[in-house]
Residue frames as qw, qx, qy, qz and C-alpha x, y, z in Angstrom:
[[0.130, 0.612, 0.154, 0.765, 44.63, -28.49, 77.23],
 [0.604, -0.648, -0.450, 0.114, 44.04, -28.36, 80.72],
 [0.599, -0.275, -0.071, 0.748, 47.39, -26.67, 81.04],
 [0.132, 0.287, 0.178, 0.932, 46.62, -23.56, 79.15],
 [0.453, -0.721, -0.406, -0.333, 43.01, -23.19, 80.84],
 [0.613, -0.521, -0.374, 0.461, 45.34, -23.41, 84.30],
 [0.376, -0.095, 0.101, 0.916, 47.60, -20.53, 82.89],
 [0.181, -0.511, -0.407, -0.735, 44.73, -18.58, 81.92],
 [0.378, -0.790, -0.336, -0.346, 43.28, -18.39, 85.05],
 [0.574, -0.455, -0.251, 0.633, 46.45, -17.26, 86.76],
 [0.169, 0.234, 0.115, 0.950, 45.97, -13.95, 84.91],
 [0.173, -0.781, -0.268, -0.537, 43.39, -13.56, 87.10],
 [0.309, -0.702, 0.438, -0.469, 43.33, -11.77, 90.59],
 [0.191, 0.208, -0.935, 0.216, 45.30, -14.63, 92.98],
 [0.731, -0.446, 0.101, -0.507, 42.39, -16.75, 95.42],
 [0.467, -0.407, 0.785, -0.029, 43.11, -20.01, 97.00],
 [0.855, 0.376, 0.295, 0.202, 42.40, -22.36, 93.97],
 [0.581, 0.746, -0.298, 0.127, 44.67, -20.00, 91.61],
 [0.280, -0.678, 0.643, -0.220, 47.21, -20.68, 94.86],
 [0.838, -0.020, 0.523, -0.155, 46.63, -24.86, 94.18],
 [0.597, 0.801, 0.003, -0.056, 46.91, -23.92, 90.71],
 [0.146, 0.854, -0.429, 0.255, 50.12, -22.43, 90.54],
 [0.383, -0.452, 0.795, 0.131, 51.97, -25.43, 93.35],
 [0.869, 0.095, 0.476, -0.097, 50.34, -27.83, 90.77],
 [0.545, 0.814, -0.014, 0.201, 51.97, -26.49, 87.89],
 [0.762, -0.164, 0.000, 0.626, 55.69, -26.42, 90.01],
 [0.090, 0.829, -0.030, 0.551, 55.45, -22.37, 89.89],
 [0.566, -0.212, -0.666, 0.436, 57.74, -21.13, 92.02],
 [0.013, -0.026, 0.391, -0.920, 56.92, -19.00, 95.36],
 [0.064, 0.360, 0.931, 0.004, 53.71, -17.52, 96.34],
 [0.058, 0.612, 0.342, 0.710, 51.00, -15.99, 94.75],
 [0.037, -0.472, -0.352, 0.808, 50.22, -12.36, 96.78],
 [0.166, 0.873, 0.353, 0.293, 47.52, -10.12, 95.22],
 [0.105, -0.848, 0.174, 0.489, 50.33, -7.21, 95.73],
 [0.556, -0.282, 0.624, 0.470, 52.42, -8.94, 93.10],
 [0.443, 0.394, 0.723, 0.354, 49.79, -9.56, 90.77],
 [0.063, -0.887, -0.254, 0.382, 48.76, -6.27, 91.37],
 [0.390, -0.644, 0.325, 0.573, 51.97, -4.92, 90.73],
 [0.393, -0.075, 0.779, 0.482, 51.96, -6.94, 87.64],
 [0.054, 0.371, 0.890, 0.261, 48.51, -6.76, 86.09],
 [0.481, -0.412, -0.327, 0.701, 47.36, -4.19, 87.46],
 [0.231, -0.776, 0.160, 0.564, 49.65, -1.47, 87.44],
 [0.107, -0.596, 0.469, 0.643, 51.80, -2.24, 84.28],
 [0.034, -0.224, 0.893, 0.389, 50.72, -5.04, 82.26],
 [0.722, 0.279, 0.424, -0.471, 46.45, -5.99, 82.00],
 [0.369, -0.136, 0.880, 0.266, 45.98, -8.87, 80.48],
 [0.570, 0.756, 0.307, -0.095, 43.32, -7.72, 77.47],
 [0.492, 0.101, 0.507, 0.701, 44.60, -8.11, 74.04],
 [0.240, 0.840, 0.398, 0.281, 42.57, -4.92, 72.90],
 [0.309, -0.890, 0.141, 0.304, 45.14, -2.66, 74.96],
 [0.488, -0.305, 0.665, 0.477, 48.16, -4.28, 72.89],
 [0.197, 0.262, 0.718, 0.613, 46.26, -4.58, 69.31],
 [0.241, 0.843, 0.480, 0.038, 43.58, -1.47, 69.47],
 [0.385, 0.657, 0.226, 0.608, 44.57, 2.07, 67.86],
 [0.201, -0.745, 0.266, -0.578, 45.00, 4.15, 71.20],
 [0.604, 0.037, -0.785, 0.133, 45.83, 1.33, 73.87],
 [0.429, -0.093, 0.624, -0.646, 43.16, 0.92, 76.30],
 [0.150, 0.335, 0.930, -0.035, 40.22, -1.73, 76.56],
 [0.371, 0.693, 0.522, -0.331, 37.60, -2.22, 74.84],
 [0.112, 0.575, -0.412, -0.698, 37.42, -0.44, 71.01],
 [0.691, 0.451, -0.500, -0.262, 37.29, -1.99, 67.68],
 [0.183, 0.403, -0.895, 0.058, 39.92, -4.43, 68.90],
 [0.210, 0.000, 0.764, -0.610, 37.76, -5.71, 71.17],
 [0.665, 0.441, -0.058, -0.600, 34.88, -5.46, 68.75],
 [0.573, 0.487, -0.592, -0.291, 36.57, -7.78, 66.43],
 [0.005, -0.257, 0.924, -0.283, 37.42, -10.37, 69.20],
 [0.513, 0.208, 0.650, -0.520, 34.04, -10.76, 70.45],
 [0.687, 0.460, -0.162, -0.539, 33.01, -10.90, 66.87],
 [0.238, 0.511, -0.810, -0.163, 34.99, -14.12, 66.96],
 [0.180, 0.059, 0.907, -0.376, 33.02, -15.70, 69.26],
 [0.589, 0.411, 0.266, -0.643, 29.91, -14.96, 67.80],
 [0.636, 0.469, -0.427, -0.440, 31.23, -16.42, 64.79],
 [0.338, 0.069, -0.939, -0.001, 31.89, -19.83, 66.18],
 [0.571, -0.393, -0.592, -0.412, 27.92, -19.48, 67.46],
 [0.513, -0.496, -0.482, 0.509, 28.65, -18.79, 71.39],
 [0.102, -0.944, -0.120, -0.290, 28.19, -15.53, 72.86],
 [0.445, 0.481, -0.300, 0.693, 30.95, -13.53, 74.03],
 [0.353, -0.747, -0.456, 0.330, 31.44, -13.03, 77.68],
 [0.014, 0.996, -0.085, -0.030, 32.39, -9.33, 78.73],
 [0.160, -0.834, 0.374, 0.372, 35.62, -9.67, 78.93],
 [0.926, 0.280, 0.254, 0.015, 36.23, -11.48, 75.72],
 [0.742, 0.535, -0.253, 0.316, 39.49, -10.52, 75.05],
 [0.193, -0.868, 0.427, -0.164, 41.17, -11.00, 78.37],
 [0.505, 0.287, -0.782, -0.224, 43.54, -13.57, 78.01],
 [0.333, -0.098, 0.784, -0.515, 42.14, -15.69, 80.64],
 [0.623, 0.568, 0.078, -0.532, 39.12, -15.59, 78.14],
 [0.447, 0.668, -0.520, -0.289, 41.15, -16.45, 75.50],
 [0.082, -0.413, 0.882, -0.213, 43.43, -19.22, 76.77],
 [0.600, 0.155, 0.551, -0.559, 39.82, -20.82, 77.43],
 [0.733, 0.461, 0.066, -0.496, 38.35, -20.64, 74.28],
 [0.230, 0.722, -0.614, -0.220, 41.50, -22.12, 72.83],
 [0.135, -0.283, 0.937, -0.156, 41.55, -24.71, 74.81],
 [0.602, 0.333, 0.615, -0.384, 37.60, -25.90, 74.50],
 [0.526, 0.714, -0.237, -0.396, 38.61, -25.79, 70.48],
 [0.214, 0.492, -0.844, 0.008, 41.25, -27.89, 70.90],
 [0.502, 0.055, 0.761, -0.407, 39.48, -30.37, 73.44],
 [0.713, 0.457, 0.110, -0.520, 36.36, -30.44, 70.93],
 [0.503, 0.662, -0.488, -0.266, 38.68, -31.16, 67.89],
 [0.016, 0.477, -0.870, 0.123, 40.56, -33.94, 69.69],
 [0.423, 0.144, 0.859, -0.249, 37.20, -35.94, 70.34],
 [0.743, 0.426, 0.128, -0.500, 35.23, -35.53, 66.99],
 [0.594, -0.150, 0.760, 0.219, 35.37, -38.05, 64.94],
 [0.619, 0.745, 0.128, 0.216, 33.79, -36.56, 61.24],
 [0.551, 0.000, 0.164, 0.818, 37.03, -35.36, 59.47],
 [0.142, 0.671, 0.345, 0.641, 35.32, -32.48, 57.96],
 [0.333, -0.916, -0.025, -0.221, 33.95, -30.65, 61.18],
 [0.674, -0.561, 0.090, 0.473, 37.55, -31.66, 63.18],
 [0.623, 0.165, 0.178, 0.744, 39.12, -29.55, 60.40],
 [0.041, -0.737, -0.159, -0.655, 36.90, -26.71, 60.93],
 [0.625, -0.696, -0.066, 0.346, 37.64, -26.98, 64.91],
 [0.634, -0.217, 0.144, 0.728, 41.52, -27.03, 63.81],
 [0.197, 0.484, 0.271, 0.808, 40.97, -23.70, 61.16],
 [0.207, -0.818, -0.025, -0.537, 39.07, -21.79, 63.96],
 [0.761, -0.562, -0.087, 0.313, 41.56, -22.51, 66.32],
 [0.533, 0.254, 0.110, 0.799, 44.65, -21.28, 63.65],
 [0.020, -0.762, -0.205, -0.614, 42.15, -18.26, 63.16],
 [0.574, -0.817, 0.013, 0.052, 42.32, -17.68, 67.49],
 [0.676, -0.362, 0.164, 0.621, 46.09, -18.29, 67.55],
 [0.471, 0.240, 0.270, 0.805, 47.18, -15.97, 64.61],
 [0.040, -0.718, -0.198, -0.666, 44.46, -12.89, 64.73],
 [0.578, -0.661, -0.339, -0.337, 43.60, -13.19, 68.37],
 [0.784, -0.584, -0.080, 0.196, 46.79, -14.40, 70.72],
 [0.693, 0.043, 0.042, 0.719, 50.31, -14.18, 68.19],
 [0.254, 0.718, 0.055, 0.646, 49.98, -10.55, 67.19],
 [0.017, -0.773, 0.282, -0.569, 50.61, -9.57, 70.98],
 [0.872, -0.394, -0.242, -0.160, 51.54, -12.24, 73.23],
 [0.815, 0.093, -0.143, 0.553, 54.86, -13.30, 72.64],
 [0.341, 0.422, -0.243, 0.804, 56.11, -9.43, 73.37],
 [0.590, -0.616, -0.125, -0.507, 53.72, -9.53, 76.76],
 [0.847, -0.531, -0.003, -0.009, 55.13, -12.14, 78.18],
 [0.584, 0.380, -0.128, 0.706, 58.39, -11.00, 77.32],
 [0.171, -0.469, 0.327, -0.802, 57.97, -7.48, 79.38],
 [0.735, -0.575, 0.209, -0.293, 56.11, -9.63, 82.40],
 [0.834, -0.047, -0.246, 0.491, 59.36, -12.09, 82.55],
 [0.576, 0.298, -0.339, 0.682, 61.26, -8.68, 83.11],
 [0.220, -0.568, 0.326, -0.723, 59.20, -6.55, 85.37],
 [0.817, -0.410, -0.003, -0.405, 57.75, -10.02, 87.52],
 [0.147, 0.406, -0.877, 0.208, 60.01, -12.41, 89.53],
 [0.414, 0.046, 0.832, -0.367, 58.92, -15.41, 91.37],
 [0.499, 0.280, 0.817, -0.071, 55.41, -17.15, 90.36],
 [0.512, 0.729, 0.202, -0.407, 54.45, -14.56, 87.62],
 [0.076, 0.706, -0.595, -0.375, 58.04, -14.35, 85.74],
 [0.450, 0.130, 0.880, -0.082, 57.32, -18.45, 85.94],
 [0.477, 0.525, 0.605, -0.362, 53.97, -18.29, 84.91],
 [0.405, 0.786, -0.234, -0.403, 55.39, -16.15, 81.57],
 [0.000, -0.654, 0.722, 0.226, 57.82, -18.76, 80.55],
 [0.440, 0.154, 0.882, -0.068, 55.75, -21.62, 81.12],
 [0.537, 0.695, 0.393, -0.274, 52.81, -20.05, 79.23],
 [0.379, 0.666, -0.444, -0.465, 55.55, -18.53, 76.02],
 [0.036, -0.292, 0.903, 0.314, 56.51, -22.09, 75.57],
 [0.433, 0.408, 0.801, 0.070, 53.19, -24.24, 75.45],
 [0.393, 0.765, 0.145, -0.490, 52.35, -21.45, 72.98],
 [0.260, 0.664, -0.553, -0.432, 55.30, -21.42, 71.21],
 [0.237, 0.078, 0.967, 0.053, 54.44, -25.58, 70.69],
 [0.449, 0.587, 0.439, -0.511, 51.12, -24.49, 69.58],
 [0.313, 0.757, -0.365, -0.443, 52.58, -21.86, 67.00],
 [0.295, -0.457, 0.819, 0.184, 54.74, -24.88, 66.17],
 [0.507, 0.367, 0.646, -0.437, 51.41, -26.88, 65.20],
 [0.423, 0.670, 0.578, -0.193, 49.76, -25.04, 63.52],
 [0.595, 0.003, 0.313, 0.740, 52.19, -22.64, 62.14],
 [0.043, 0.371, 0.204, -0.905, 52.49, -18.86, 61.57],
 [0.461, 0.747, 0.457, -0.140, 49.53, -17.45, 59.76],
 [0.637, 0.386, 0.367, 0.557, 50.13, -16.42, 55.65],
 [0.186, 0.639, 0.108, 0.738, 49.28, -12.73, 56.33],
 [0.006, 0.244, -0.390, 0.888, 49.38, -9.90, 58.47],
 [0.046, -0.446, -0.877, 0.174, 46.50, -10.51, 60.94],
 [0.141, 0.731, 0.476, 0.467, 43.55, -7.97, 60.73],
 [0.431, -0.873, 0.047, 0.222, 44.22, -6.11, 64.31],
 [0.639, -0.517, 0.208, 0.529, 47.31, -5.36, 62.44],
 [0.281, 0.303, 0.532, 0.739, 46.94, -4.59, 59.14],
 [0.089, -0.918, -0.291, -0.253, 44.17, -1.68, 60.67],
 [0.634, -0.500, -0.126, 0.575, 47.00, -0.43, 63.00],
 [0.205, 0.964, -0.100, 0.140, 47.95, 3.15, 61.44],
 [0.558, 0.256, -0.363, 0.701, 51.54, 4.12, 61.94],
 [0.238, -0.661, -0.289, 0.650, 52.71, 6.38, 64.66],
 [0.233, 0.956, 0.167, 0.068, 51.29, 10.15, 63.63],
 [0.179, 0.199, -0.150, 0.952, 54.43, 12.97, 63.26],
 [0.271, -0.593, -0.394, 0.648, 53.38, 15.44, 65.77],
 [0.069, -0.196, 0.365, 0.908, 53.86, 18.13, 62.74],
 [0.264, -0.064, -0.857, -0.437, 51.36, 16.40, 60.75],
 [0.500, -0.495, -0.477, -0.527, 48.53, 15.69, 63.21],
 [0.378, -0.702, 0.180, -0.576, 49.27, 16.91, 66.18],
 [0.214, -0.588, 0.574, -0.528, 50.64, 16.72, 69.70],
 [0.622, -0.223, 0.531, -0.530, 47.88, 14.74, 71.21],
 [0.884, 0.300, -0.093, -0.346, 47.76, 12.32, 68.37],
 [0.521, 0.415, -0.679, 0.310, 51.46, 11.13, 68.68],
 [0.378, -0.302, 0.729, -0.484, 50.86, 10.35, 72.34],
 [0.827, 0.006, 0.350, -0.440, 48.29, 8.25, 71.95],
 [0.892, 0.404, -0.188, -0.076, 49.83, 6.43, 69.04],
 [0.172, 0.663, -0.636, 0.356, 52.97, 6.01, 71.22],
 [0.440, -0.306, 0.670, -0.514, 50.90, 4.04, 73.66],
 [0.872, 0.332, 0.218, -0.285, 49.42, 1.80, 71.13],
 [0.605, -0.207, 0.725, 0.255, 51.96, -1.38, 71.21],
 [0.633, 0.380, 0.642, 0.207, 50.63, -2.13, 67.17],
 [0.306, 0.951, -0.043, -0.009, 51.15, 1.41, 66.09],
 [0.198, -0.867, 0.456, 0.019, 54.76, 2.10, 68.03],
 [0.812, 0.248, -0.516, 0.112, 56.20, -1.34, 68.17],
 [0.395, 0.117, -0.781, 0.469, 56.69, -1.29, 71.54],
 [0.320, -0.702, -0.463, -0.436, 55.00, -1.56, 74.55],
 [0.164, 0.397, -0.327, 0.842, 55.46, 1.42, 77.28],
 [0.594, -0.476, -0.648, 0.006, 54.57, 1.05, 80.75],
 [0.451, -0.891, -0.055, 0.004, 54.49, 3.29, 84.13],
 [0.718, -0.544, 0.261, 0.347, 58.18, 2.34, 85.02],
 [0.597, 0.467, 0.304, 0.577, 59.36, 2.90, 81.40],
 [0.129, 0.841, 0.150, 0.503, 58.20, 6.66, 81.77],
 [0.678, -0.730, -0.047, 0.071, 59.61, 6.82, 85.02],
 [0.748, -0.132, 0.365, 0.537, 62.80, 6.13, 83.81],
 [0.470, 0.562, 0.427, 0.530, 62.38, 8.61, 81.23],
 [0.263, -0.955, 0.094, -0.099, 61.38, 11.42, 83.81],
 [0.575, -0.726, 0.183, 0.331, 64.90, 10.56, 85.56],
 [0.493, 0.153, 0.422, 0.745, 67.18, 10.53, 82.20],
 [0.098, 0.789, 0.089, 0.599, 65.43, 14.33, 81.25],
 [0.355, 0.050, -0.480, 0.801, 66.08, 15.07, 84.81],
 [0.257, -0.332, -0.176, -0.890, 62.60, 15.86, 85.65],
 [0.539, 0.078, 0.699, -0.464, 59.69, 14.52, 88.54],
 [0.099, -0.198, -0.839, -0.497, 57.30, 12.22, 87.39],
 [0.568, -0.203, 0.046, -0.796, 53.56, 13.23, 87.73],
 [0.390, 0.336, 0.851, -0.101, 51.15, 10.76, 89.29],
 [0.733, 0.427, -0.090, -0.521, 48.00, 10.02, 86.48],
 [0.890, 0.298, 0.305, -0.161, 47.83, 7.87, 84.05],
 [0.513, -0.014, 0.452, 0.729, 50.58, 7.02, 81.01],
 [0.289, 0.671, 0.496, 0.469, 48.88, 9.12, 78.69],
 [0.082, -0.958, -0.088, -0.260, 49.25, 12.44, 80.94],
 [0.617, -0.541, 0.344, 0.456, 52.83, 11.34, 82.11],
 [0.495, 0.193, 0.392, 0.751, 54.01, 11.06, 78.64],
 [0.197, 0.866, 0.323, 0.326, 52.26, 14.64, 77.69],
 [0.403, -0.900, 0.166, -0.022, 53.63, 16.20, 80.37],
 [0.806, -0.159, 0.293, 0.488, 57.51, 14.34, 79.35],
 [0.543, 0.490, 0.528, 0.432, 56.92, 15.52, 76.35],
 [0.153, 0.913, 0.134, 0.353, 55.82, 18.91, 76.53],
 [0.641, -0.756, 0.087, 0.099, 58.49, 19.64, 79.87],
 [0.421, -0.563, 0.651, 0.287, 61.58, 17.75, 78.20],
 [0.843, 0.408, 0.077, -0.342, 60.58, 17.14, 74.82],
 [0.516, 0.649, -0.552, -0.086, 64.09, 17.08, 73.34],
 [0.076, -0.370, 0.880, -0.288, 65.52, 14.19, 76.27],
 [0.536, -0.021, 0.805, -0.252, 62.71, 12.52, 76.24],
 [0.896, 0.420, 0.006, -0.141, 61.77, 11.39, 72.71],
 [0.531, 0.444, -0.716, 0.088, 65.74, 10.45, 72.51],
 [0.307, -0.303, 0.874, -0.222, 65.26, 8.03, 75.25],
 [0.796, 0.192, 0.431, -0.380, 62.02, 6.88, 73.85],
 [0.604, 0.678, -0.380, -0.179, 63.76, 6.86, 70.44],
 [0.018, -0.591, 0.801, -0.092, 66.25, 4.51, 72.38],
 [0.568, 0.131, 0.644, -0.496, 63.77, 2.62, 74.14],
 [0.797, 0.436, 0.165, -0.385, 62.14, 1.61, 70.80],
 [0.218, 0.735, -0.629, -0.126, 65.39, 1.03, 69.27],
 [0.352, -0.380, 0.812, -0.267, 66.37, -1.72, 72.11],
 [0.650, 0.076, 0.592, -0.471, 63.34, -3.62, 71.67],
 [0.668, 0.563, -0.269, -0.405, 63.64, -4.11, 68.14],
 [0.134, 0.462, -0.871, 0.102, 66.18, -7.01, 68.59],
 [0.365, -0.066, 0.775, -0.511, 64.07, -8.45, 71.18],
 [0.810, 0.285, 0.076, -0.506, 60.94, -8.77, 68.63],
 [0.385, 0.547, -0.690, -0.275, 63.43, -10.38, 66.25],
 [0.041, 0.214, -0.940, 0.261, 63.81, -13.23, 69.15],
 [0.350, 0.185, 0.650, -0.649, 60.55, -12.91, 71.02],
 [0.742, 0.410, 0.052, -0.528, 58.36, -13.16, 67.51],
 [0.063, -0.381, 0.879, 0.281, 61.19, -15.80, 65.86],
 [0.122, 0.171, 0.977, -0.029, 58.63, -18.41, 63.68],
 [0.194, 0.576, 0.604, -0.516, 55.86, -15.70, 63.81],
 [0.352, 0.417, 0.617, 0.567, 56.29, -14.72, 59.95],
 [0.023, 0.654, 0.168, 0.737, 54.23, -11.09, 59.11],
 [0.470, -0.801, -0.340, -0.147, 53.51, -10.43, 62.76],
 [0.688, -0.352, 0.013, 0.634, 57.33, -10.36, 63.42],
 [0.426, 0.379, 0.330, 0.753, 57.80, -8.34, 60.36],
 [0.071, -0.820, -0.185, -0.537, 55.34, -5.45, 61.89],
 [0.606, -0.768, -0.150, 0.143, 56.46, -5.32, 65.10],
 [0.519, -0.524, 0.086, 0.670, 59.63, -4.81, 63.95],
 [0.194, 0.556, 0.321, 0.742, 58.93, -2.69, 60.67],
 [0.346, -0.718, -0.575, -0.188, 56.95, -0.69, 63.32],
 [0.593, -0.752, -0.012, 0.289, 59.76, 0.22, 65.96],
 [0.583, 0.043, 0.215, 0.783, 62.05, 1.16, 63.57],
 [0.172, -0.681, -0.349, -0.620, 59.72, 3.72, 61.86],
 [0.471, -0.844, -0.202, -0.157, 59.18, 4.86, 65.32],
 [0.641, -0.566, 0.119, 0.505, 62.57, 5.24, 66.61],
 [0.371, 0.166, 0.283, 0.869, 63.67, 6.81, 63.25],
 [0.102, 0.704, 0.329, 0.621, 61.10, 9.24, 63.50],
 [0.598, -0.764, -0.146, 0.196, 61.45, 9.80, 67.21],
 [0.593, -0.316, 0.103, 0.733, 65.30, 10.47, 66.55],
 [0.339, 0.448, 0.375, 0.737, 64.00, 13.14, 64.05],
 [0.267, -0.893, -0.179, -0.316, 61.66, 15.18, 66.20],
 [0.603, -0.679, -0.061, 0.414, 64.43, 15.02, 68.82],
 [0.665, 0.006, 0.334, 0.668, 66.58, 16.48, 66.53],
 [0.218, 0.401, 0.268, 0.848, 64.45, 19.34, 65.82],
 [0.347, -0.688, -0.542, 0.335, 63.06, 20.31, 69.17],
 [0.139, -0.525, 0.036, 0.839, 63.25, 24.20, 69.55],
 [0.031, 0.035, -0.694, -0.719, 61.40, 24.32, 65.72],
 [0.545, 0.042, -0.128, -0.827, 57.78, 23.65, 66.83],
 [0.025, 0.322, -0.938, -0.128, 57.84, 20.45, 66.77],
 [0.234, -0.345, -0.907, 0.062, 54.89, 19.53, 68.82],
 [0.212, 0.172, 0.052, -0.961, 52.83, 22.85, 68.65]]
């Protein structure tokens, strides 16, 4: 399990070990803290509470519930217990543990709170992470995603998908109508990967300003998309409506094996691209008053 501990600590900022790291592991190029930047950053942070909490940012409930994992296997939770660096760890010192006890009974509780980390904690938003860092990273990070989807997807293989929706997913609301509870509530559920079914980054909206034919503000996603929205509502929920569309295929592939977690991501982005293609359809009506 050494290998997943390595890959875990390339999600953090580059130093010279992660730079040892990374030729030992045959990654190619070399790591730059612009890159990771660029990556990690800017578009993609590597905490699983941005990707599985109810308004995507760190820290919430989601985050609540993680650390409550650790506590329940009797270790304290560091702060950032649910970046994946964090994660990747714990996974591995579960596995490790399991592989040297020798009562059957406790190695089966190792192997059941490991399932419980892989299914609630890593599948429900991994596989469509390192999917969007293969496409916006090149060199050691685009690597570093491919290596790390496959010893997972051997993992998954293991232990196999879990019987039900996990709990970060089964609390996930849909995306709000705008009609229905307002403006500010559809943004935020747009940005929340486990509501929308997809997840929407700087360069996404960017792309969105230039298809309405508009600048893009500097700030944050959450006051770029308001400002899409409220500027070019009718061009830019049909791209997003596209945008969510696209990706739906991709889950199909990217979650393939991953039983109910596939099933919401893509039950999720439909519902969100059909209702996206509806408000675009009635723009000029109030829509988002």
């Amino acid at each position: 399990m050494e290998l997943l501990r390595a890959l875990g600590a390339l999600a953090e900022p580059p130093s010279t070990e992660h730079g040892r790291i990374a030729r030992v592991l045959e990654l190619p190029g070399t790591l730059e803290a612009s890159a990771y930047s660029a990556v990690f950053d800017l578009e993609l942070r590597p905490y699983a509470s941005i990707y599985l909490g109810s308004d995507g940012l760190i820290g919430g409930e989601a985050l609540d519930r993680i650390a409550g994992f650790w506590r329940a296997l009797k270790w304290s939770p560091p702060p950032d217990a649910d970046h994946l660096g964090s994660l990747l760890g714990l996974y591995a010192t579960l596995k490790d543990t399991e592989t040297r006890e020798t009562d059957g009974a406790r190695a089966a509780l190792l192997r059941h709170s490991r399932a419980v980390l892989m299914g609630e904690h890593l599948l429900p938003w991994l596989f469509p992470y390192l999917g969007r860092v293969a496409e916006v990273a090149d060199g050691v990070y685009r690597a570093w995603a491919r290596l790390l989807d496959g010893v997972l997807r051997a993992e998954l293989l293991e232990l196999g998908a879990p019987d039900a929706v996990p709990r970060h997913l089964a609390l996930a609301s849909p995306l709000p109508d705008p009609r229905r509870e307002g403006a500010d509530a559809f943004v935020v559920g747009l940005l929340s990967p486990a509501r929308s079914g997809m997840i929407l980054l700087h360069r996404d909206l960017a792309r969105a300003a230039e298809h309405a034919g508009i600048g893009v503000r500097s700030g944050g996603r959450r006051m770029t998309l308001t400002a899409l929205l409220s500027e070019a509502p009718k061009a830019a929920m049909e791209w997003l409506a596209e945008e969510t569309r696209s990706r739906v295929p991709q889950h199909e592939e990217l979650l393939s094996g991953c039983g109910p977690i596939q099933e919401h991501w893509i039950d999720r982005g439909g519902a969100a691209a059909a209702l996206l293609d509806d408000l675009a359809s009635r723009v000029g009506s109030g829509v988002l008053a």
